[in-house]
C-alpha positions as CSV (number, residue, x, y, z in Angstrom):
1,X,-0.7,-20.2,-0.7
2,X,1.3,-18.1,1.8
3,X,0.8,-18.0,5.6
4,X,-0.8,-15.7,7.1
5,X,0.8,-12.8,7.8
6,X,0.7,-11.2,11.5
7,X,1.6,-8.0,12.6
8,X,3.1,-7.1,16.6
9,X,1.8,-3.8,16.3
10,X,-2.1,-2.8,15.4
11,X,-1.2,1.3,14.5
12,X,-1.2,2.0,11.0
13,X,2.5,2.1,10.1
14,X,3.3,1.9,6.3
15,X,6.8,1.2,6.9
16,X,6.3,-1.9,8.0
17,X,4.6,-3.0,4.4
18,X,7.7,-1.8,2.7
19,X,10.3,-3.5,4.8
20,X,8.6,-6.2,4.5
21,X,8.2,-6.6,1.0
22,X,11.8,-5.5,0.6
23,X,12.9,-8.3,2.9
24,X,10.4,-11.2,1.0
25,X,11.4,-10.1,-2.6
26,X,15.5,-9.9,-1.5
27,X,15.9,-6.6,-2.5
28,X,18.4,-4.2,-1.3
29,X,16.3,-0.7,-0.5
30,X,13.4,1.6,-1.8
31,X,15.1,2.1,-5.3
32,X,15.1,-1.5,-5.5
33,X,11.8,-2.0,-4.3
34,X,10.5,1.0,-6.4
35,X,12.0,-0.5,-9.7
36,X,10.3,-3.9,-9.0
37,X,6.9,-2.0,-8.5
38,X,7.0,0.6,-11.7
39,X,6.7,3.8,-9.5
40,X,8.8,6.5,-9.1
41,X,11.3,6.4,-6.0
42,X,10.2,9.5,-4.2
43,X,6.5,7.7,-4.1
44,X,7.9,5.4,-1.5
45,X,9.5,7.5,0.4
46,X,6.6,10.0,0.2
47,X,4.8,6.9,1.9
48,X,7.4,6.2,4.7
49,X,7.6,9.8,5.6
50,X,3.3,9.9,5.7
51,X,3.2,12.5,3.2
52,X,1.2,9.9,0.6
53,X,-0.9,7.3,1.4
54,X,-0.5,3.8,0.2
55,X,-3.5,4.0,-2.7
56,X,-5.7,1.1,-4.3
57,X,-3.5,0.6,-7.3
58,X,-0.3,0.1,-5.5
59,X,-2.0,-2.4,-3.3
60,X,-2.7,-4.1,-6.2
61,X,0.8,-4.0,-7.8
62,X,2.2,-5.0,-4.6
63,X,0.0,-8.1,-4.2
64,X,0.8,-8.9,-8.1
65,X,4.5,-9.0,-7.1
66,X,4.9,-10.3,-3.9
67,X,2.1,-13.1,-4.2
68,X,0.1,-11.9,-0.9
69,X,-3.2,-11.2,-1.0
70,X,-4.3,-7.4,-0.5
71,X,-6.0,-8.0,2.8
72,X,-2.3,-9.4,3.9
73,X,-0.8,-5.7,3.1
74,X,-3.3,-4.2,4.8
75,X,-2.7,-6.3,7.6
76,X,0.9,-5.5,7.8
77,X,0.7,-2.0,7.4
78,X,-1.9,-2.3,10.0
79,X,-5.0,-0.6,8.7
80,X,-7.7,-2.3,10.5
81,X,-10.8,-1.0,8.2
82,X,-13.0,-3.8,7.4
83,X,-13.3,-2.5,3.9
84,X,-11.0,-0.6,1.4
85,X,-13.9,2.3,-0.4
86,X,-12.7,3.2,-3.7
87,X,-14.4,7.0,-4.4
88,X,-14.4,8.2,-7.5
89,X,-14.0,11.5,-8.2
90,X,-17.0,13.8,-9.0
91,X,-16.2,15.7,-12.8
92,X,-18.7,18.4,-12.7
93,X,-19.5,19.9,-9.0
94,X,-23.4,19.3,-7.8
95,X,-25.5,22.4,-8.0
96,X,-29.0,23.2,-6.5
97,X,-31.7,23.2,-9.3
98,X,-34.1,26.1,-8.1
């Protein structure tokens, strides 16, 4: 099991994820890292740019490939949220039965 992971900074800054995962899997740049997670290159930089938001599912493929645990990626992007709330969205809209 891998230390833990700390973070100088507590403000939510994605870029910090990234680098870091570049830097533990030895790759050379967002393509790289892109290719290693399955997603398309202009997802990343969508996310260092703060136009997206790192979602559930990429959490999840980044903790499959890096071997940290999610809680350590949301450390070291620094979101300090007790709990990550999945919301599904609602099909059909709610309306008033009169």
């Amino acid at each position: 099991m891998p230390d833990r992971i700390t973070t100088p900074s507590c403000e939510y800054n994605p870029n910090q994820l990234l680098d870091t995962l570049i830097a533990r899997l030895h790759l050379k740049n967002d393509a790289g890292l892109s290719r290693a997670l399955d997603v398309a290159r202009p997802i990343l930089g969508g996310i260092r740019h703060g136009t997206l938001g790192v979602g559930v599912w990429l959490l999840q493929r980044m903790a499959e490939i890096s071997d940290l645990s999610i809680s350590d990626l949301r450390q070291l992007m620094g979101d300090q949220r007790s709990r990550l709330r999945v919301m599904a969205a609602r099909a059909i809209p709610r309306t008033s039965v009169t």
